[in-house]
C-alpha positions in Angstrom: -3.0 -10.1 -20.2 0.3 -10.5 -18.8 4.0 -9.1 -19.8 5.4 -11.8 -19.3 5.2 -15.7 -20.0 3.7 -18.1 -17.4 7.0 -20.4 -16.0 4.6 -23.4 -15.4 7.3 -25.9 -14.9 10.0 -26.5 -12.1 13.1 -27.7 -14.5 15.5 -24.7 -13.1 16.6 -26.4 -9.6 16.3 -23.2 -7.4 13.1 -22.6 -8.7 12.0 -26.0 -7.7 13.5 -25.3 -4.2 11.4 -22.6 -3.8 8.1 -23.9 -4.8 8.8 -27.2 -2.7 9.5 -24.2 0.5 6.0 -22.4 -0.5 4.2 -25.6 -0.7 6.1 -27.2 3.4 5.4 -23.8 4.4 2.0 -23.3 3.2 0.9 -27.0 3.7 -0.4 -27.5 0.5 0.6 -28.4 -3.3 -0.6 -25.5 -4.9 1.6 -22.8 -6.4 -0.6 -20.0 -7.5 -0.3 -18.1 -11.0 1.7 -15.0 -9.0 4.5 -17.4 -8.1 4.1 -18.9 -11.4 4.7 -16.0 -13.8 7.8 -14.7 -10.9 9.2 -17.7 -11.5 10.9 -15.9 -15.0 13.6 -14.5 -12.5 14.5 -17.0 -9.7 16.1 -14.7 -7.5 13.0 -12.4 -7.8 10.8 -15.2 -6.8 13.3 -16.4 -4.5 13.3 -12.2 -2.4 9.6 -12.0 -2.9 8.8 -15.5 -1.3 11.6 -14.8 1.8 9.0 -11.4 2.2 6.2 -12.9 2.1 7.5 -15.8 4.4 9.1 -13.8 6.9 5.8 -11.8 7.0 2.9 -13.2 6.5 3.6 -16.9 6.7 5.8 -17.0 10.2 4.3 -16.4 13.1 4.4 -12.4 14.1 3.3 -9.7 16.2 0.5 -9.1 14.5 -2.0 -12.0 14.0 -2.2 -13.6 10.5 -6.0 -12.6 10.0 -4.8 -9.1 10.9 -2.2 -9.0 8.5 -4.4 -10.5 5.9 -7.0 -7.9 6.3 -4.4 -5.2 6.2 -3.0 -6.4 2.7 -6.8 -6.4 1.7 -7.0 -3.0 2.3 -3.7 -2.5 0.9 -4.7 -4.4 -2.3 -8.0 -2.6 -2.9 -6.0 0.9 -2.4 -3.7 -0.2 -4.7 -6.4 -1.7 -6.8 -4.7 -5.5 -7.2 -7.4 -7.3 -7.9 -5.4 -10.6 -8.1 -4.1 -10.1 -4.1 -7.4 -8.7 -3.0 -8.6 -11.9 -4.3 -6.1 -14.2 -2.6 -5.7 -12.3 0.7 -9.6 -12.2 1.4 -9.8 -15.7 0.4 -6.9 -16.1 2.9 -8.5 -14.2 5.3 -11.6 -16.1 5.0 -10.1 -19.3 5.7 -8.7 -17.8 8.9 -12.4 -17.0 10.0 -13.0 -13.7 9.0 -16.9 -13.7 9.2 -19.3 -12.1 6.8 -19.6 -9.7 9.1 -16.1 -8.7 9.7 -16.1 -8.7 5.7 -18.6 -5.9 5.6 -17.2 -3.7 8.5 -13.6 -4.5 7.0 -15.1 -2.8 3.6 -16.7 0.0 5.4 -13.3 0.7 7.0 -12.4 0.4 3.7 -14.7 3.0 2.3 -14.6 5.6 4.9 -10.9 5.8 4.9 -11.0 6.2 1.4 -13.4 9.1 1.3 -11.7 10.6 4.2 -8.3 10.9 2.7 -9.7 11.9 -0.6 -11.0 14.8 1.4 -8.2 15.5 3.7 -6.5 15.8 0.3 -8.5 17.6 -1.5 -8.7 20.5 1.3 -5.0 19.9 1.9 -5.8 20.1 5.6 -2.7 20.5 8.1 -1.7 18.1 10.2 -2.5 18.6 13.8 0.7 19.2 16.3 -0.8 16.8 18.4 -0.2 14.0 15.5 3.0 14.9 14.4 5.7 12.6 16.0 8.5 14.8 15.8 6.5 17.6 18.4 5.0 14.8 20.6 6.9 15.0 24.5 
């Protein structure tokens, strides 16, 4: 259940803009529910969208299935199930393989149980890793 009511139309002109931006830059019509309900606060939508343009959209460094896996694991950290959703579906689309799925979730996994026990033991970081000792 959300805070917030859904903003399913596009009468507030800046909001409009934006959607018509997301959809040319997207190259498609749809304008999913996250958009949607962020479209209460137009200049919200409008600093979230320039992000997620700038980022994941454009062309960058890193390559967009790359990024997309990244915000995966980001998402399933963070336990969003509505951007783990999108991004693997994303991802997908980009040809992440069934197989790159499961090692991605390994990853996933193993990172997960690591750092829980890193934590738990409250293990010191090696001088080797630290940045501010490195030569």
């Amino acid at each position: 259940m959300s805070t917030i009511k859904q903003t399913p139309d596009e009468s507030d002109p800046s909001v409009k803009n934006i959607y018509q931006d997301i959809r040319d830059s997207r190259k498609t019509n749809y304008i999913g529910n996250f958009w949607r309900y962020l479209a209460f606060d137009s200049s919200l939508l409008k600093n979230v969208w320039e992000d997620v343009k700038n980022l994941m959209v454009k062309d960058t460094i890193i390559d967009k299935k790359t990024k997309e896996m990244i915000y995966m694991a980001v998402s399933i950290t963070n336990n969003c199930s509505y951007c783990t959703h999108s991004h693997t579906a994303t991802a997908k689309k980009l040809g992440m393989t069934q197989e790159e799925h499961s090692e991605f979730l390994s990853i996933v996994a193993l990172a997960a149980k690591t750092n829980q026990l890193v934590n738990g033991l409250q293990v010191p970081i090696d001088e080797i890793f630290d940045a501010d000792r490195q030569d």
